[in-house]
C-alpha positions, 0 to 999 in steps of 0.5 A: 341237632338230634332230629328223628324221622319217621318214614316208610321204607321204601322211601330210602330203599334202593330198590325204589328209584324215588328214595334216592334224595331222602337218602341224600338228604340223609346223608347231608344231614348227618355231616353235623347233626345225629339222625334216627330213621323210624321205619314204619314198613320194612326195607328190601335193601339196605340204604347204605348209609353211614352208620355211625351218624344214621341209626335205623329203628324198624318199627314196622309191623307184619299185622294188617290195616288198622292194627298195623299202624296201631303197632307201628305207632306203640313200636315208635313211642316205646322206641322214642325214650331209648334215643332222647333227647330228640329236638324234633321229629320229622315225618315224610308223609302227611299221612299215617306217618304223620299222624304217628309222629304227631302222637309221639310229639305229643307224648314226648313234648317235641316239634313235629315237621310234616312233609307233604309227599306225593297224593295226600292233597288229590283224588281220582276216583276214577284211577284210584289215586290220591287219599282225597277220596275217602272220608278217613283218607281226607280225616288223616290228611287234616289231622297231620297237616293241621296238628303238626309243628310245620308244614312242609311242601315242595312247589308252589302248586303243592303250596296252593293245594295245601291252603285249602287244607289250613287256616289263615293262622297254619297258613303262616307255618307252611314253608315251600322247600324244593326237593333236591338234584345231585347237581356232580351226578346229573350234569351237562354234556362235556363240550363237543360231546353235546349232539343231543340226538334225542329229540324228547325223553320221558322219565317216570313209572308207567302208571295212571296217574303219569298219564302216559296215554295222553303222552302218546296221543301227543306223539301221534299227532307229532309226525317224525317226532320221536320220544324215549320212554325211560321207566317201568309199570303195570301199564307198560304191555297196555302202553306198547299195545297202544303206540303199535296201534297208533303206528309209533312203534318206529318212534316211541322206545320204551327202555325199562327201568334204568339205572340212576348211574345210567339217566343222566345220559339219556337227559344229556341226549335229549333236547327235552323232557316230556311230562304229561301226569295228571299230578306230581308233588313235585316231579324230580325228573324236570330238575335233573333235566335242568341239571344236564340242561335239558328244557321241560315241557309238560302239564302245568303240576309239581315243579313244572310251572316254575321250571318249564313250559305248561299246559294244563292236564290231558290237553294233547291240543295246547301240548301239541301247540307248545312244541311246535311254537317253542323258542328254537334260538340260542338253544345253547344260552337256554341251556346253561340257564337251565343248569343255573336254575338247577344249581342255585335253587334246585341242588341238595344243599339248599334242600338241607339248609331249607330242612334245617330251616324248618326244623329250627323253626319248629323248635322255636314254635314249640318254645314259644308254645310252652312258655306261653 
């Protein structure tokens, strides 16, 4: 199969921790299939994926707001014909990059898959998060998810989100396929070594969104509980400021931004993954906890419903509930069941057969279309 994606670069950049499974999902791709990447912004630092099945077209553009994307998108159609014949076209966005693959399906007569992939579906005006907020962000949500092919989500609560967007008939060409985990990075302590001396530990950019304030209400109102802050953000200095004002600074270590060689460490010491954001698409964090089998607790977004104990955003209460009520026995048994979870629904692998599923499925829409 020859399947073009159009992407923003940060979405396979290295310097972007997120990148990691487009970049995977890429490389597994590439084992029987051709692949051409359509950047719509620019790479900081090179992928370093296999040439000789990848190729990268940079179709980015230095000019600002509109006209940007108005190049983007002529770089791309123009580009299109110099790699036919693509079977289909995939976008990682249900937003401008969607909209830009959609034309060029059009054009070219191919399938286009849309993933949705982080704040398409929300809005909080009040953090300034979310493309729901504004009539044109909303107007290039719908365009993307109702002209593509089909409709990719990675939960059940991006599944529910995305219905209200779709009629009945769209409804039957939205399909849930789960981000993937390196389940040979991200695996559990060796025997022996499991001692787990982290009671909690957080993964994630220090922004509103992540709600980290309320991650820290909840500490407080946990005495002698600690928690590991893994991550980095605008809000950081803001968030250290208000754990010294609520007297954690023995209990809460804020580590940066750490490496992807160096995370599956901090799961396998924990006993548990916090998670308090007010919205996740998916939360790759909470399955490479499960990986190194490592249980989550957290607000009731993204995976988290299906792999972990919930509750709903900002509730410090029902959290504060949780923890204290959650199951402490057979902690070894609950912990290869997490591995398990991991391994069969939540690896790599199946996120490329679901991919592959998809893509298989658009073609053959797209078929029927034609000949009808």
């Amino acid at each position: 199969m020859r399947i073009g994606i159009v992407l923003p670069g940060h979405a396979i950049d290295p310097a972007y921790q997120k990148a990691q499974v487009y970049r995977q999902l890429i490389q597994l791709l590439t084992v029987a299939n051709e692949v051409y990447l359509f950047l719509t912004s620019p790479l900081t630092t090179l992928p370093g994926l296999d040439s000789r099945h990848v190729e990268i077209i940079d179709a980015s553009s230095r000019l600002a707001g509109g006209m940007r994307w108005w190049n983007v998108s002529r770089r791309i159609l123009n580009s299109i014909p110099q790699h036919t014949p693509l079977d289909v076209l995939h976008a990682i966005g249900a937003d401008l990059n969607g909209v830009v693959a959609i034309r060029a399906g059009q054009k070219y007569h191919l399938p286009v898959v849309v993933s949705v992939r982080e704040d398409e579906l929300v809005g909080y005006p009040d953090i300034g998060y979310g493309m729901q907020r504004s009539a044109i962000g909303r107007q290039v949500v719908r365009y993307a998810l109702t002209r593509a092919t089909i409709v990719v989500v990675s939960s059940a609560y991006m599944r529910q989100l995305a219905s209200q967007h779709l009629s009945p008939s769209q409804l039957a060409h939205l399909r849930e396929i789960p981000l993937g985990v390196d389940t040979e990075h991200f695996i559990p302590p060796q025997p022996g070594l499991s001692t787990r001396h982290r009671e909690y530990v957080h993964v994630g950019a220090l922004t509103p969104v992540k709600d980290q304030t309320t991650l820290l209400d909840l500490m407080a109102s946990l005495p002698l509980v600690t928690l590991d802050i893994i991550g980095d953000g605008p809000l950081r200095s803001q968030l250290e400021a208000r754990a010294d004002a609520l007297g954690l600074s023995g209990r809460v270590r804020f580590h940066g931004w750490v490496g992807y060689e160096r995370l599956p460490a901090f799961y396998q010491s924990a006993r548990f993954l916090l998670v308090t954001s007010r919205h996740e698409a998916f939360c790759l964090p909470a399955v490479e906890a499960l990986a190194c089998g490592t249980g989550v607790i957290g607000t009731a977004v993204g995976v988290l419903p299906e792999v972990g104990l919930t509750v709903p955003t900002g509730d410090v209460e029902a959290l504060q509930t949780t923890i204290v009520r959650r199951p402490r026995k057979h902690g070894h048994v609950q912990r290869a069941q997490y591995r398990l979870l991991a391994e069969h629904v939540y690896s790599l692998s199946h996120m490329r057969d679901g991919m592959l599923s998809a893509y298989a499925a658009a073609i053959q829409r797209q078929r029927g279309q034609i000949s009808s």
